[in-house]
N, C-alpha and C positions, 0 to 999 in steps of 0.2 A: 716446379718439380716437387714432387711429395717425396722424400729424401724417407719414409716411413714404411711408405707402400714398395721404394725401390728396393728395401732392405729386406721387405718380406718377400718379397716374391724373388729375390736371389737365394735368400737360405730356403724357401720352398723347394724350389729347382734344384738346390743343393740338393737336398734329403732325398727327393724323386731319382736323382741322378744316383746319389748313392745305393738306392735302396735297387736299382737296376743293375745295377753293376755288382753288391753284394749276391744275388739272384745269380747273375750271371757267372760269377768265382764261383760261389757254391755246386752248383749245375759242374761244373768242369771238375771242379774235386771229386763228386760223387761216380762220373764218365770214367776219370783217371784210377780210383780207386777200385771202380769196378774192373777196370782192363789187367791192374796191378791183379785183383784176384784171380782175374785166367790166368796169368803167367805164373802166378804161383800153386795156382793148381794143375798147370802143367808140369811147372819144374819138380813139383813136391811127388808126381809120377814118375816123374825120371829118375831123381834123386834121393828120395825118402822123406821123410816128415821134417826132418830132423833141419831139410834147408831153410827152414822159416828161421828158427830160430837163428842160424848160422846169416843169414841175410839181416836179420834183425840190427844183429852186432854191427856188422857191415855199417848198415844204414843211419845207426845210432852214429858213429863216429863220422862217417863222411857227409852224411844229407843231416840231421838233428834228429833230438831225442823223443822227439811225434814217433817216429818211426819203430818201436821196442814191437815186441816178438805177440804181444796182445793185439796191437793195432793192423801187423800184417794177418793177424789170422780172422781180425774181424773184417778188413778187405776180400780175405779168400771163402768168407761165411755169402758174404755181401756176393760175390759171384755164382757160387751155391744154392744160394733162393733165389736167385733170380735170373738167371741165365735163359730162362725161357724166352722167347722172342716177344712172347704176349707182355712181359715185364717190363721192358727196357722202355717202354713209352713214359711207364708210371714212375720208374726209379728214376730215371733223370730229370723230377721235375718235384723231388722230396730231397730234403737235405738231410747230411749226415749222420746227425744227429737221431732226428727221424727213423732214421733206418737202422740204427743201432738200437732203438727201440723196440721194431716191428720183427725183425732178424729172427730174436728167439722167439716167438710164438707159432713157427713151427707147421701150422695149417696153415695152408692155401691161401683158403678163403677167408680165414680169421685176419691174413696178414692182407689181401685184397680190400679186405672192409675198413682196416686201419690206413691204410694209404689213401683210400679215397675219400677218407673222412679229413684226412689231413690237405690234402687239396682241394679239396671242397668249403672247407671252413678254415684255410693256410692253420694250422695248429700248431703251437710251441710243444716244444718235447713234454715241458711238464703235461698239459692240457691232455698230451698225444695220453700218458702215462696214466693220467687222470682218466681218460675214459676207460682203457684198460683197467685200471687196477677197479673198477666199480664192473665189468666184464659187462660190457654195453654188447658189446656183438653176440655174448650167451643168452641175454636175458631177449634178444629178437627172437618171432616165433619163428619158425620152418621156413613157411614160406616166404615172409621180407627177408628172412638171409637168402633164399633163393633168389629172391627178386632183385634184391640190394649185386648181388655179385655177376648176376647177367645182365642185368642190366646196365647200360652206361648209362646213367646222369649227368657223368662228367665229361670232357674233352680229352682225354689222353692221348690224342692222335698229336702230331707236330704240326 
């Protein structure tokens, strides 16, 4: 028995195993956040603006302090861009983070070209931020932005 090879290829497995499973938690936070934002862009019709903040409290004391009155309105943002059916393929398969990046940029297609750059090349927030902040999706001519957003390159389907 190679007591060397047995140890590597358990902590391999380890990290594989983890790295599926943090995938997996993440993908469910982004699903749960997103559904939190219909409800609260429902309730915030019934009720007024004012229940975000008023659930905030709430939520800070009974569920913990993730939950403050910034984080519910960037859930209710997060429902807002992307509620379209076309979406929901691509947001559940970008994490949190991610999406709190893409969120304010506001165009369509600007936010289209940044998601699918992000699962195309899996991008860390900075990286995501890095292309943004150097405006890679402006400096595309006409027609690759057209091409780039109708076309699928990628797999977004489930």
């Amino acid at each position: 028995m190679n007591y060397y090879d047995e140890i590597k290829n358990k902590l391999i497995d380890n990290e594989i195993y983890a790295k599926v499973k943090d995938y997996s938690k993440e993908r469910h936070r982004v699903i749960t956040y997103f559904e939190i934002g219909k409800l609260l862009s429902e309730a915030g019709n019934k009720y007024g603006e004012s229940i975000i903040k008023n659930y905030s409290i709430k939520l800070m004391i009974e569920v913990g302090k993730n939950y403050n009155e910034r984080t519910l309105r960037s859930m209710r943002q997060l429902y807002f861009c992307f509620k379209d059916d076309f979406w929901k393929p691509v947001v559940s398969k970008l994490s949190w983070t991610n999406l709190l990046v893409i969120m304010p940029l506001k165009s369509q297609n600007k936010m289209y070209y940044y998601a699918k750059q992000c699962l195309i090349y899996n991008l860390s927030k900075r990286q995501l931020q890095e292309k943004i902040r150097n405006n890679e999706y402006e400096r595309l001519d006409e027609n690759t932005k057209i091409k780039l957003i109708t076309q699928d390159n990628i797999d977004i389907k489930e």
